[in-house]
DODO-144203 format. One record per atom (N, C-alpha, C): residue in one letter; x, y, z. Coordinates in steps of 0.05 Angstrom, whole numbers, plus 5000, padded with zeros to 4 digits. Atoms other than C-alpha are relative to their C-alpha. Last residue first. Layout:
REM residues N
AXYZ...
END
This chain:
REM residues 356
X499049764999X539842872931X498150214989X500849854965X536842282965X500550304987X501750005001X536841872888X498450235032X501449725018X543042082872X497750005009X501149734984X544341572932X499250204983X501550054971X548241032885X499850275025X498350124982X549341312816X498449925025X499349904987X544741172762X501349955025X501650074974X546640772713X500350185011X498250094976X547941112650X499249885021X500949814975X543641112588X501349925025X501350164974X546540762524X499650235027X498350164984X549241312469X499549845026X499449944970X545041502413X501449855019X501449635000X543041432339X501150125034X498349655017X547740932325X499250195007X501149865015X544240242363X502650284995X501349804983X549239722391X498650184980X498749674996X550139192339X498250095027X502249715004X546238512354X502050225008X500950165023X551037832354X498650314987X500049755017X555638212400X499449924969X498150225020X555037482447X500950234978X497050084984X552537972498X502049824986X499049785003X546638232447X503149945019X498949985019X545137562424X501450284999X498450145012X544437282490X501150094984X498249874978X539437882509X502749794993X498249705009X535837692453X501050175010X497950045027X535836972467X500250214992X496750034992X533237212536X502149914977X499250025023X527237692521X502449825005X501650075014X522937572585X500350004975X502050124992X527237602640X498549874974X499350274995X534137682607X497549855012X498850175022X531338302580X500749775000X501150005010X528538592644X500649804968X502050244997X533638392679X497949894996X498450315009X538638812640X498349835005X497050144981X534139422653X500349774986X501450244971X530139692591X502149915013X498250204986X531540242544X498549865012X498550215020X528040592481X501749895007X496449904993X525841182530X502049854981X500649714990X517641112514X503050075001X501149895016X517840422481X499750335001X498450065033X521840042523X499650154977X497149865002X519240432586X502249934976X500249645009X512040202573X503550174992X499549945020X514839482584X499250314982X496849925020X518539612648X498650024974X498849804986X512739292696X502750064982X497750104997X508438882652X501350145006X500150314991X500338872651X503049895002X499850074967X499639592662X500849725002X500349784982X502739902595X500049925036X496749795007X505839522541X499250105030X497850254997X500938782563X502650205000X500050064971X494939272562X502449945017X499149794988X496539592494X498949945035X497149885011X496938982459X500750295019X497950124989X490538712493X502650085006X500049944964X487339252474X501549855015X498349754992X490139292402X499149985039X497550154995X486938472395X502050285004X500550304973X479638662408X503149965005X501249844982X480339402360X500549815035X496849835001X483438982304X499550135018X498050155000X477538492301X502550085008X500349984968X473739152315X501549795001X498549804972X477439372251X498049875032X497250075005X475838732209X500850225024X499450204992X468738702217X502950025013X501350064969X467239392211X500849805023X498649844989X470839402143X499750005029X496250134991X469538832122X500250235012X500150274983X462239082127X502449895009X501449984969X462639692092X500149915025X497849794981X466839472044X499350035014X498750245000X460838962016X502350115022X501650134975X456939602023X500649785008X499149894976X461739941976X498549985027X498050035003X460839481923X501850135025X499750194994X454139471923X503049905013X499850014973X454840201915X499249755013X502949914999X458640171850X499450005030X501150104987X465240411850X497649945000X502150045014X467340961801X499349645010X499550285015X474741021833X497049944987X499949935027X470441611851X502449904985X502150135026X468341351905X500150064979X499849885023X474641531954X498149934969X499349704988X474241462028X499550114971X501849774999X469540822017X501350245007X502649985024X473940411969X497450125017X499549845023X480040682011X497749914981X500149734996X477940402069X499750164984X503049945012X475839752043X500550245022X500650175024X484239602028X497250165003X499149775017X485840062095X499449934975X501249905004X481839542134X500550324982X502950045002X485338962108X497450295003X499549925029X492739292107X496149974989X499649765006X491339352183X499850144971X502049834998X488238732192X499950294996X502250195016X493138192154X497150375007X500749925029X499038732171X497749894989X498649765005X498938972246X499749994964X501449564994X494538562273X500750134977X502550144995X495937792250X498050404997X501550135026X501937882229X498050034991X498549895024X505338412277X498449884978X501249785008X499738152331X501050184981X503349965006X501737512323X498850155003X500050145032X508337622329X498749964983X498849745019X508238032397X500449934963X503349894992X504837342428X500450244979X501450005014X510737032398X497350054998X500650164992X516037432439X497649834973X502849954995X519337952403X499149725010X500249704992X527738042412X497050085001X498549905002X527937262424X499850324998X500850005030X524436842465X502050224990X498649825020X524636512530X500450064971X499850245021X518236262571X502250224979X499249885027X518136522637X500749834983X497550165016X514636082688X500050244973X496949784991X510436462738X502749954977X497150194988X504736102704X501350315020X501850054972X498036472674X500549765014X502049894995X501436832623X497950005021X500750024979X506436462611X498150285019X498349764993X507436622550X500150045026X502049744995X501036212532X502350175016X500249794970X505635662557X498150195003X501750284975X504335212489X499950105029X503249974997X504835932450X498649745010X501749734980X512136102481X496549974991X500650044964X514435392476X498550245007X502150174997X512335492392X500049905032X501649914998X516236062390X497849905008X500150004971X523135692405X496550104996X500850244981X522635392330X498650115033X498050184984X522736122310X499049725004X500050174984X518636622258X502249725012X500550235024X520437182225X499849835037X502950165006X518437792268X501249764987X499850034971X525938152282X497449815005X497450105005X526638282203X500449865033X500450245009X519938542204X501649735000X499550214982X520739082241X499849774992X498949934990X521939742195X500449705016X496850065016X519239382141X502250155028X499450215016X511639312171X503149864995X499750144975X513040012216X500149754991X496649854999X514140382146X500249835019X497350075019X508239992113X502450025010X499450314987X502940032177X502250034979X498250184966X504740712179X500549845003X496849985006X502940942102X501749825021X498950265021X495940532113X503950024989X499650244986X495241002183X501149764977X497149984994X496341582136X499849785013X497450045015X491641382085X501750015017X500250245004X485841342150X502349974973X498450084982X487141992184X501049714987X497949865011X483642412130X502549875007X499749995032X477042002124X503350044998X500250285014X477241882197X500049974973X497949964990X478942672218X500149664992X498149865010X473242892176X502649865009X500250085025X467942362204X502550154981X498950274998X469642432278X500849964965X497450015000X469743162264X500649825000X498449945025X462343142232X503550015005X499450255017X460242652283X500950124983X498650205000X462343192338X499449714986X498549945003X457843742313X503149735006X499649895022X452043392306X503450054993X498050275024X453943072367X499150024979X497850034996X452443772399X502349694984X497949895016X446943942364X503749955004X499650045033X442443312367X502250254999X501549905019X443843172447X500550094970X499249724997X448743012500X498650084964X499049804974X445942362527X501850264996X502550034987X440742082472X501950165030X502349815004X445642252424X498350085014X500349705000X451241922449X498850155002X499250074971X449241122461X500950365000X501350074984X444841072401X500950065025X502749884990X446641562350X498549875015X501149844995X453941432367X497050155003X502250084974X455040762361X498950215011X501650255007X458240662291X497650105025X502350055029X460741352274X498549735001X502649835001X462541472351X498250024978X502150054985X465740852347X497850225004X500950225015X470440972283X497649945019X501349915031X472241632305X498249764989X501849774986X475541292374X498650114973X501650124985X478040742330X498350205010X502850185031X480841152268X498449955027X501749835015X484641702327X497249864985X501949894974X487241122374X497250194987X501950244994X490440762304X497950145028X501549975020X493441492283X497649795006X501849725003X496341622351X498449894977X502150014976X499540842352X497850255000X502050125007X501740932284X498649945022X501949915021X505441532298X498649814988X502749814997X507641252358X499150094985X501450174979X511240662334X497350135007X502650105014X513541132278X498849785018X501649865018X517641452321X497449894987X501849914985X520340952369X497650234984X501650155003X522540632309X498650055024X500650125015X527341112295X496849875005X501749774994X529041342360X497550014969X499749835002X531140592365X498850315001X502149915023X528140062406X502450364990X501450115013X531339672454X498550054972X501549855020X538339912484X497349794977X499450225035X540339532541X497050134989X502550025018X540039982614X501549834966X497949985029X545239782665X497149944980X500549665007X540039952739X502649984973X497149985003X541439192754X499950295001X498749845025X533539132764X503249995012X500549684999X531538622836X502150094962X497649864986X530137852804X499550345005X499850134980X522837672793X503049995013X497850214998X521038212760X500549795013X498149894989X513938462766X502349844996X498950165018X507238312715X502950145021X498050015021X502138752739X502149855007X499249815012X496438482761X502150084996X497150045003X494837822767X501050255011X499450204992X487437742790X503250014995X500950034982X484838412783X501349725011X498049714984X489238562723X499249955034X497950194995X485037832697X503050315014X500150304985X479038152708X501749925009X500349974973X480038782674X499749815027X498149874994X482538482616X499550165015X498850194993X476338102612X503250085010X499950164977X472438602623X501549885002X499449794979X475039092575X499449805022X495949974997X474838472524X499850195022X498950244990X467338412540X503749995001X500950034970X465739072522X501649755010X498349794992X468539042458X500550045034X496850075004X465938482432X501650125017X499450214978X459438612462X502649965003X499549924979X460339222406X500449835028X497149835004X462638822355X499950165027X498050264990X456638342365X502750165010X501250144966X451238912367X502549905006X499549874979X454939282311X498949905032X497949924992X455438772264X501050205018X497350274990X449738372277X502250095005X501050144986X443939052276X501849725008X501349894974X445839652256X498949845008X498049854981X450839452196X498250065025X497550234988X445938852177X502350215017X501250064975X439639272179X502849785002X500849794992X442739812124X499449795040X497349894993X446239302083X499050145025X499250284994X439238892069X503150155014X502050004970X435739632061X501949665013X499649954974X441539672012X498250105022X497550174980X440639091975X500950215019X501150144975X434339411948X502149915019X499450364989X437539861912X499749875017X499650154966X433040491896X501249694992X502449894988X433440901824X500249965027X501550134974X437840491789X499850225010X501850115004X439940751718X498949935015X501649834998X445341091754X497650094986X502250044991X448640581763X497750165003X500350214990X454740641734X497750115013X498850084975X454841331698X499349785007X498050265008X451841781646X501349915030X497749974987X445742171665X501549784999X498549825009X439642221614X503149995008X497849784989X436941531649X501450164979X498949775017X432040961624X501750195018X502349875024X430640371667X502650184990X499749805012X435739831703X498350104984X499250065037X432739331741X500250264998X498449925009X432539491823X501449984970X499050225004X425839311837X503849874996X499050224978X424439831880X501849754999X497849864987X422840351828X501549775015X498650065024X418339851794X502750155005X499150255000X414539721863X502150024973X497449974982X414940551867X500849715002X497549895011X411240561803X501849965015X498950075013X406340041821X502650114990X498650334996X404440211885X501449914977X497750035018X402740951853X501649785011X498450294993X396241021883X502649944978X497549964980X394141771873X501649755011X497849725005X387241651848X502849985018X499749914973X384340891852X502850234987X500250164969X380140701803X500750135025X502349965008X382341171742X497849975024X501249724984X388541281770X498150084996X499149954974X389540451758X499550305008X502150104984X387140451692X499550155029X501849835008X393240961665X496649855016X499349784984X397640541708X497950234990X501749914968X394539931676X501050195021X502650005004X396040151609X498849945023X500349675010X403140441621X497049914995X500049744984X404939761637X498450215008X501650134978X401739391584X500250105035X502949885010X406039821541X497949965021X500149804994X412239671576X497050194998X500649984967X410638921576X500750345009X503850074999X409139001494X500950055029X499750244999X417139401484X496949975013X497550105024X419140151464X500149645010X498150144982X412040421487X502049834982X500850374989X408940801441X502850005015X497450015011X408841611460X499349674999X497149884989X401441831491X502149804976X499350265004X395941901446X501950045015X499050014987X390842571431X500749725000X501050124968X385542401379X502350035010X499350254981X387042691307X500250025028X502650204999X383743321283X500649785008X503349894978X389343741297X497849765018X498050064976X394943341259X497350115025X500550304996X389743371201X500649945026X502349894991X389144221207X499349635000X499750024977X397344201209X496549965026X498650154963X397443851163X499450115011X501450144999X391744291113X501149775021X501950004983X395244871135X498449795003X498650114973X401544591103X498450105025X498750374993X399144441041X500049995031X503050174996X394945161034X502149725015X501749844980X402245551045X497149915002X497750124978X406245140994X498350015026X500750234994X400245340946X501349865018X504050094993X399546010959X500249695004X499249954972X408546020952X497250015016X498050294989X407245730886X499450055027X501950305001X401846220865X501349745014X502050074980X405846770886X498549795004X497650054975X412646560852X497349995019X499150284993X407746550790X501149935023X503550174983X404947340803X500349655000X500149974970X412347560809X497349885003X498150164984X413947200737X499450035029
END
């Protein structure tokens, strides 16, 4: 019985020297190809290093192409290798939309430097009453500024990531704006949800004061008078201020917070076509929003004597109000518009405090 078991286990043991002594003797081969144009492939690449060593034109033309090959790693695209579309992304952000955007930019500074030179600021034309009328709550002075801070933060951040390695770099060198594109970039990633919370709260907070008027339409055949002496009356926002609530505040605000968030957060599983499309609106849209905040913050600050003070103390003199808000000065003497709650109107001051 033990000498049978041997014989078997001899003969198991010849069989499988004799494979492995066939497998031998056969000619080396690579793997078939899993389709003829792959094959054909793989046959003039094997030519090809025959000829010419080390030329791999073809592989990297097949890299290039962007068709999907093989891949171990699960995931959108991660069958692609190189996308061509973004050498096509690559010369469009650094070459139309930042050229133009920037001229853009420029040029508004001029022009609103220009016209400060030729008007400048914006003075009553009766003397103040010194009886302040409550404009803005504490409320909405709040989040006023907290979207203003946040909007100063994206922009400034937003230019040193667009224009920085040309107009920076070259004048305070690789470590230092090293270091300052990585804060631009941290504080623009982090800054940018909260600005999308802001525009919402400030959106609903004022909106109710935005709808639109018959009278609105004298204030945009005057251009608000703008470049009259003639006040054009309106009610608690003019319609210049209307169109930048609409126009600014939610079409472009909600806009670049929309392809904000498909490049702050890619793992919504995005492809990167997808976020080169964003890219672009995005760019677009905020210097769009960038051209029409300057204005906006020209017109609060130097370009109208009192209106900083609406926004900074949340009063304005009487004559301020009847100057350039007068149906909503109407509506507050007719006791169409409550007094605000949070606080009690600001006193006039007396006459001479001012010597003491």
């Amino acid at each position: 019985m033990h000498s049978r078991t041997l014989r078997i286990a001899a003969a198991i043991l010849g069989a499988l020297c004799l494979s492995f002594a066939a497998v031998a003797q056969t000619p080396p081969s690579q793997s078939p190809a899993v389709s003829t144009e792959s094959a054909g492939f793989a046959k003039q690449q094997q030519q090809r290093q025959l000829t010419q060593p080390l030329n791999n034109e073809p592989v990297w033309s097949e890299a290039r192409s962007g068709r999907p090959q093989y891949t171990s790693i699960p995931g959108r695209e991660t069958n692609v290798l190189i996308q061509p579309e973004g050498q096509t992304w690559r010369a469009l952000r650094n070459s139309q939309v930042s050229v133009y955007a920037g001229w853009a930019l420029v040029l508004m500074v001029l022009v609103i430097a220009g016209y400060y030179l030729w008007k400048g600021t914006m003075q009553l034309h009766e003397p103040p009453t010194g009886r302040k009328v409550r404009r803005f709550t504490n409320w909405q002075m709040a989040i006023h500024w907290t979207t203003a801070s946040a909007f100063v933060i994206l922009a400034v951040s937003g230019l040193i990531l667009l224009f920085g390695k040309n107009i920076l770099l070259p004048l305070i060198g690789y470590t230092l704006f090293s270091w300052l594109a990585i804060l631009a970039k941290n504080l623009h990633n982090f800054i940018g949800p909260l600005f999308f919370v802001c525009v919402l709260l400030l959106f609903f907070t004022f909106v109710r004061d935005n709808v639109w008027r018959a009278y609105d339409l004298a204030w945009i055949r005057h251009f608000g008078g703008l470049f009259s002496k003639k006040e054009v009356p309106s009610g608690r926002f003019n319609a210049g201020e209307k169109l930048w609530f609409w126009g600014g505040l939610l079409v472009c605000g909600l806009i670049v917070s929309a392809s904000g968030f498909v490049l702050d957060f890619p793992n919504f599983n995005q492809t990167r076509s997808t976020m080169q499309i964003a890219n672009i609106v995005h760019l677009a849209i905020a210097a769009m929003f960038m051209l029409a905040a300057l204005g906006h913050i020209y017109m609060g600050t130097l370009g109208m004597a009192g209106a900083y003070d609406a926004m900074s103390t949340g009063y304005v003199d009487e004559t301020w109000a009847k100057e350039h808000h007068l149906y909503w000065y109407n509506d507050i003497k007719a006791g169409k518009i409550p007094t605000a709650h949070d606080d009690a109107p600001v006193a006039a001051p007396a006459a001479g405090s001012a010597t003491r």
